[in-house]
Each structure stands twice: as C-alpha cells, then as structure tokens.
VOGU-3710 file (C-alpha; in Angstrom, 3 decimals, decimal comma):
1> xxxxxxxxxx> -176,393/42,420/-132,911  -180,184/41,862/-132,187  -183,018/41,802/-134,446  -185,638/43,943/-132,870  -189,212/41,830/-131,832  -191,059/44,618/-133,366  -189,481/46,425/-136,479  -190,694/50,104/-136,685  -191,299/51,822/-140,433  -191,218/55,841/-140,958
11> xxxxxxxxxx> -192,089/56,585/-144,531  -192,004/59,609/-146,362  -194,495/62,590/-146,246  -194,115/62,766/-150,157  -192,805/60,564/-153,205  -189,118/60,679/-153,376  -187,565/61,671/-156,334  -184,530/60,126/-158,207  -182,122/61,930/-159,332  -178,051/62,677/-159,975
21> xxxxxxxxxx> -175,539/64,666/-157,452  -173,785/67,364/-159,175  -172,314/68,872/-156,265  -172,947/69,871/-152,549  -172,039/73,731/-152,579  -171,809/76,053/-149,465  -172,881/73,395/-146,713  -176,601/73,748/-146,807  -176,901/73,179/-151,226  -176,886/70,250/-153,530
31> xxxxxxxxxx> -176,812/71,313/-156,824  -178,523/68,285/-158,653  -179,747/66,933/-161,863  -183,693/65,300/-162,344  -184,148/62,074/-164,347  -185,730/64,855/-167,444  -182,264/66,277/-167,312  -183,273/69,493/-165,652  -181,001/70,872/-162,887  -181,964/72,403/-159,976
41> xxxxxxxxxx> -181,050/73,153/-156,304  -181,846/71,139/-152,727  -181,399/71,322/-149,447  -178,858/69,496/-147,799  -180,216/69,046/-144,327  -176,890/67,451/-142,865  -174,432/70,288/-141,658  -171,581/67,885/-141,071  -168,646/66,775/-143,499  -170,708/63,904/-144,596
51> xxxxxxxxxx> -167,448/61,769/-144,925  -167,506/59,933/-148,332  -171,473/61,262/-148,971  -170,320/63,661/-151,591  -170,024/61,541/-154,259  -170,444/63,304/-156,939  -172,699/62,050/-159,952  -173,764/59,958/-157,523  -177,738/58,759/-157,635  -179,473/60,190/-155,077
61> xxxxxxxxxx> -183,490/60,549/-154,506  -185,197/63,666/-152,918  -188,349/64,479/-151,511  -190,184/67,748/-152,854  -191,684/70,136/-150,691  -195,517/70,734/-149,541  -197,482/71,814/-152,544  -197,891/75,283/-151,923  -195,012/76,009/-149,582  -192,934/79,059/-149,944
71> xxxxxxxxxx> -189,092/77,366/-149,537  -186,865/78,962/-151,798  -186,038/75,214/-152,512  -188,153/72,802/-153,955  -186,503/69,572/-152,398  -184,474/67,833/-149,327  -181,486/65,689/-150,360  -183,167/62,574/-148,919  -181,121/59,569/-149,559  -177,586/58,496/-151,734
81> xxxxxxxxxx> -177,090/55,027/-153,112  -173,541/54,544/-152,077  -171,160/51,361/-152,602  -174,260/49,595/-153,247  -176,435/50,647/-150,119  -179,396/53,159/-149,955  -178,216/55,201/-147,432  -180,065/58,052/-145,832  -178,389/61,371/-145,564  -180,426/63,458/-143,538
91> xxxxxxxxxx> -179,392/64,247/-140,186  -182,865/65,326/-138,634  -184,631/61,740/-139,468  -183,352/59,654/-136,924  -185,596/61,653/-134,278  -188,342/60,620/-136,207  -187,138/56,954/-136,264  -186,581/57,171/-132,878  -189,888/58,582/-132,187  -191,462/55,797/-133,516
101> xxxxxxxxxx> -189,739/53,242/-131,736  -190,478/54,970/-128,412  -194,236/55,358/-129,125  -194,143/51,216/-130,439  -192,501/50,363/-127,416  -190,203/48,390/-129,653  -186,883/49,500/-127,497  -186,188/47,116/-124,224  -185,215/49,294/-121,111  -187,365/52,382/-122,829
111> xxxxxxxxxx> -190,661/50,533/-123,156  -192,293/51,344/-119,893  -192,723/55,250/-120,015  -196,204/56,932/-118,728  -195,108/60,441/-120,344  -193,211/60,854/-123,747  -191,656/64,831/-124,164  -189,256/65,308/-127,198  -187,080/68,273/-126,949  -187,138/68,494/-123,622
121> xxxxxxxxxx> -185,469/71,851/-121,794  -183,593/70,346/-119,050  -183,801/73,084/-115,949  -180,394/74,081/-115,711  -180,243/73,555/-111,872  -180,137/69,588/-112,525  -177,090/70,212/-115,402  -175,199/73,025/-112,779  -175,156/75,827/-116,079  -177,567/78,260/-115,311
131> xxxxxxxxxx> -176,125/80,501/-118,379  -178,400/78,494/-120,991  -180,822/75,850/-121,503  -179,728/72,354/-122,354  -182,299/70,155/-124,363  -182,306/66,365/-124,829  -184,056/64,703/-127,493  -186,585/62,578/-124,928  -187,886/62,778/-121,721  -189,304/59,399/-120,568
141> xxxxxxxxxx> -190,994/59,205/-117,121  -192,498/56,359/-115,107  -190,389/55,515/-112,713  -187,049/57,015/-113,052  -187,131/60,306/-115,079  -184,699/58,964/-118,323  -182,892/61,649/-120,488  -182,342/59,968/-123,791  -180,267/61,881/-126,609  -180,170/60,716/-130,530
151> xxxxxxxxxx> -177,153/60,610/-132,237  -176,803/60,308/-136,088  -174,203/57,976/-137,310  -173,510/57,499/-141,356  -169,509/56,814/-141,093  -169,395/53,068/-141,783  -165,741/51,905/-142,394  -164,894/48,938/-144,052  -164,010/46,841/-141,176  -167,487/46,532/-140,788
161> xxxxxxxxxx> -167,578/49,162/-137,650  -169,968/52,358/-137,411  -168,131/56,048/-136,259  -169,453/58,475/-134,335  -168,887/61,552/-135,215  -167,241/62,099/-138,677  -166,024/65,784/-137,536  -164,558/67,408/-134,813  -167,984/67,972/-132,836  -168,321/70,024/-129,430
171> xxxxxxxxxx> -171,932/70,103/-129,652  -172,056/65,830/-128,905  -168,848/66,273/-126,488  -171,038/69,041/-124,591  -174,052/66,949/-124,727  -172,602/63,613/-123,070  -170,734/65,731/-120,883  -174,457/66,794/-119,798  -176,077/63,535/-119,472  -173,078/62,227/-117,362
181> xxxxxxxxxx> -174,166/65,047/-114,835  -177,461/63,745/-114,917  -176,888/60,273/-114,499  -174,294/61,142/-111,359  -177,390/62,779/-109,945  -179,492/59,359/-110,195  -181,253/59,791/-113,143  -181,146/57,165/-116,601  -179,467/59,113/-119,002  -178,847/57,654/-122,731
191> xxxxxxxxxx> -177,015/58,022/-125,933  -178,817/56,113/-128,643  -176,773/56,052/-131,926  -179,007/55,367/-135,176  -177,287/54,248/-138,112  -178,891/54,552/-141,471  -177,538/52,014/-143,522  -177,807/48,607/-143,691  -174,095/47,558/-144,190  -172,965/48,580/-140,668
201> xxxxxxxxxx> -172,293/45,056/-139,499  -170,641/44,903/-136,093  -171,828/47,622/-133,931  -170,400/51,513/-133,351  -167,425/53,107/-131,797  -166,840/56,958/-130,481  -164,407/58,027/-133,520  -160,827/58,575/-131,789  -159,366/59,500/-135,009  -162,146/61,887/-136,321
211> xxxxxxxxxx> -163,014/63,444/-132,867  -161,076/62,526/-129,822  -162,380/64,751/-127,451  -165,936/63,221/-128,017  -164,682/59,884/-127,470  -162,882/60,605/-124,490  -166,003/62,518/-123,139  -167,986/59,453/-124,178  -166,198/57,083/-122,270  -165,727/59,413/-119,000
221> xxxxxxxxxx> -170,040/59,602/-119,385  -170,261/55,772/-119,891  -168,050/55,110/-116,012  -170,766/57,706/-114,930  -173,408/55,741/-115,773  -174,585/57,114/-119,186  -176,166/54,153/-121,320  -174,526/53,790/-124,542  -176,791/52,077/-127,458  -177,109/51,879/-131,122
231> xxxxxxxxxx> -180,078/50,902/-133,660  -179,812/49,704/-137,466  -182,293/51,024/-140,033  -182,486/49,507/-143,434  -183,529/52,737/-145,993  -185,247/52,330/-149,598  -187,096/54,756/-151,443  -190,405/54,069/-149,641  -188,868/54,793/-146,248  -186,867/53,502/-143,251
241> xxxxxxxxxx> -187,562/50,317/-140,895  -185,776/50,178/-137,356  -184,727/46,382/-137,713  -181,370/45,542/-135,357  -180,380/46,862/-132,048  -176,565/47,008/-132,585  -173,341/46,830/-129,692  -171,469/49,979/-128,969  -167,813/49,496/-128,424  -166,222/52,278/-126,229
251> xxxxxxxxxx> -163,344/50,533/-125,801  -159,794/52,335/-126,915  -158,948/50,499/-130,149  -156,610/50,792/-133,431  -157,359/53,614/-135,241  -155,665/52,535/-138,388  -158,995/51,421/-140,441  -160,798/54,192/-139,439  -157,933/56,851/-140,625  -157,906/54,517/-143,891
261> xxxxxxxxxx> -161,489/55,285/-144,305  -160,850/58,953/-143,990  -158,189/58,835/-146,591  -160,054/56,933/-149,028  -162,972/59,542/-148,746  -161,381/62,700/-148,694  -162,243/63,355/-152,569  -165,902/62,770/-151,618  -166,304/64,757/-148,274  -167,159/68,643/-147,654
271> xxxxxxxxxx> -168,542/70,781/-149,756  -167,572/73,385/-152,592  -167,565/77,440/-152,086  -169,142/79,183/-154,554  -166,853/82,324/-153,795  -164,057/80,682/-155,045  -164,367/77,180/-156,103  -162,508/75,118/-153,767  -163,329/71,726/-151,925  -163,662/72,606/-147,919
281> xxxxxxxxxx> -164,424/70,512/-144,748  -162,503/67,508/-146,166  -158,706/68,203/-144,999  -156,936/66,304/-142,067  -157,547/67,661/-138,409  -155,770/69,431/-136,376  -155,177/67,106/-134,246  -153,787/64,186/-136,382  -151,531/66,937/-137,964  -148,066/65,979/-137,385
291> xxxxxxxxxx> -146,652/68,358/-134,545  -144,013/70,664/-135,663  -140,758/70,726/-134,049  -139,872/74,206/-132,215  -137,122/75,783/-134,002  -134,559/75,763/-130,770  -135,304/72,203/-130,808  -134,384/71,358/-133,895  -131,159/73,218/-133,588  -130,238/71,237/-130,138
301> xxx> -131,166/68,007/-132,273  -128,620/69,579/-135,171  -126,079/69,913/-132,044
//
C-alpha cells in the first residue's frame, strides 16, 4: 500500500444529515428515522446487495436534496457507520473521487493527459460490437489514448482483503471483457477499484466466491494487458479524501474467508419487498449451491 503524494478531498454539495436505518425496501428505498424522531424515505443510490450494509438501526447520515427540487425524495442514503468505520454507500461517488484525482494529477501512470472525457462512447468498431455503444468512465489522451473504468468496491472481509463485486455482476464481466479488446488493439486500458472505507488494509481481489465469472474475466483481461489498480478513501461526514493507492491481487486464492464473510452478513444484505415482506438479494448463489445428483445416478450409486 502507498500513501498518495497528493491526497484529493470531494465534499458534499449539502450538510449531511444523521440519522437511523429502519430498513432498505424495494432496492432503490431506505426507510429511515431523523435525529427529531420523524421518519421518512431516501434514496438508496447503490443497486447492488450491499453485502452486510443493511444493518438495520444502524446510524447512517444523508444528504438532502437542492432546495427547491422536485424529487419525490428528500434525501440520498450517503454514508453508514459500520463496525466502527464511516463507510460510504453510494455507488455513483467514486466517479467523482476519481474525477478529482485525474484533474489533481495525483494518480502516477494517469498524470500526463492533454484531454480529460468522462463517459466516453467508445466507437464500437475499436470493441468489434456494432449492436450498441460501450462507455468507459475516462478517456485520457496524450500519448496513448487510455480507457480507464471505475469500479466501486465496499466488501471488506475480515482478513483484511477488499472484494470486487459483492453480486453476481455481468455488467463488470462485460466491461473488462471490453477493455481487454482494447488493450489487445494497443491501447492503455484500466480498471481502477475505489474502496470507501478506511479499514481495507491489504489491497483487493476479483471475488471468486461472490462472482466467478468476473474474476475469471478479470484475470483473462489482466494477461491481455488490462491494468488492474485500486485507491483507499477515508469518509467522514464532511466528505471523502483519496489517501492510499492500494495492490490488487488477481491471483486464484482460498475462498474460505471470503464465503465466511458472506455468511456472517447474510442477515444484513438485500433488501425487503413491500408486496410481501420478505428479505431478498441475500441468499447463496447459484453457483456455490451444492449440485444435485441426477436421479439415475443416485440409483447406480444405490446399486
């Protein structure tokens, strides 16, 4: 882990505002309780399981909207103290973060750009898939045209060790998939994954045992020549600062911690349906579901 030369702070457009999680309901919803006791609905900006996020009665702070604005919602779940650590839950903020670094110039290897272009529409005859556009957080050019993608990373298991992602997620498979294209062609393509919490203490690691396809994808875009790299942000109420650049590990490893992590968080992961009341998007995946045994097999096995 390296401490950044130049440590970047994004604060907030508005105060935040403390309060209590009730619940997150129906994905997008937090359901939440002010510090004058008044409960109210936010937005939940994260569209992910947010693994062990869902704590509820946990204390949380949001940020209201623009005075005058016509959201049906009058705040964004912002941030969730959790074992200890301010940690930020919203998914779009990293951009930002990274944003700032890349205008500071605080990121070696991504500090001599001419021309900065954020959501960039790659033409599809450099990614081979002229059915759609593909877009990439950054373009940097100045030399080599560099493709750099943001990734947001808030699983932190206890063995010290960031995971990336904490769902099954095609969208990140397809995207690496698409920068590994890009960097066969010659170009610098990169995956930087920004971890919002300041108790992530050895680096990140593609998640085998939340999303193996991404990590396999990961690693087949890494041998093509896809930069892999990871920033640590300390978050408080007053806003984020950029402070370590952090190792990223795409080794194959032991999934066992990770899987313990998972189990321990189940209670506190998904959301709630209003329709009927039940906890979703926290059960086991597919694929670490034991396989079942064909029923001819297991008649040749009684044999």
């Amino acid at each position: 882990m390296r401490t950044l030369a130049t440590p970047v702070f994004v604060g907030y457009d508005r105060p935040l505002v403390p309060a209590t999680l009730i619940a997150r309901r129906d994905r997008f919803i937090a359901d939440v309780r002010l510090e004058n006791g008044v409960e109210t609905r936010a937005h939940c900006i994260n569209p992910g399981r947010m693994e062990a996020f869902v704590d509820e009665g946990a204390k949380i702070w949001l940020q209201p909207a623009e005075e005058g604005s016509s959201r049906k919602l009058a705040y964004t779940w912002e941030l969730l103290e959790h074992r200890g650590i301010v940690c930020s839950t919203n998914t779009v903020r990293p951009n930002k973060l990274v944003a700032a670094l890349l205008q500071a110039r605080a990121l070696p290897g991504a500090d001599d750009w001419t021309e900065l272009k954020p959501e960039y529409s790659i033409p599809p005859a450099l990614t081979g898939d002229a059915s759609h556009k593909t877009r990439v957080d950054f373009m940097l050019t100045g030399g080599i045209t560099h493709y750099l993608e943001v990734k947001n990373c808030h699983l932190v298991a206890e063995d010290g060790w960031g995971y990336f992602p904490d769902s099954v997620s095609d969208r990140a498979a397809k995207h690496v998939g698409c920068l590994a294209q890009l960097a066969e062609r010659g170009y610098r393509a990169t995956v930087l994954l920004c971890v919002q919490r300041s108790d992530c203490r050895l680096g990140v690691r593609p998640s085998d045992f939340h999303d193996p396809t991404f990590a396999t994808a990961a690693r087949a875009a890494a041998a093509a020549g896809v930069e892999f790299r990871a920033v640590r942000a300390t978050t408080d109420v007053g806003g984020t600062t950029v402070t370590h650049e952090m190792p990223v590990d795409l080794e194959p490893y032991d999934t066992a911690a990770v899987a313990a992590e998972w189990e321990r968080n189940v209670a506190t992961t998904g959301w709630v349906r209003t329709a009927s009341g039940a906890r979703v998007a926290n059960g086991p995946f597919p694929h670490n579901k034991p396989k079942k045994t064909p029923k001819r097999a297991r008649a040749e096995e009684v044999d």
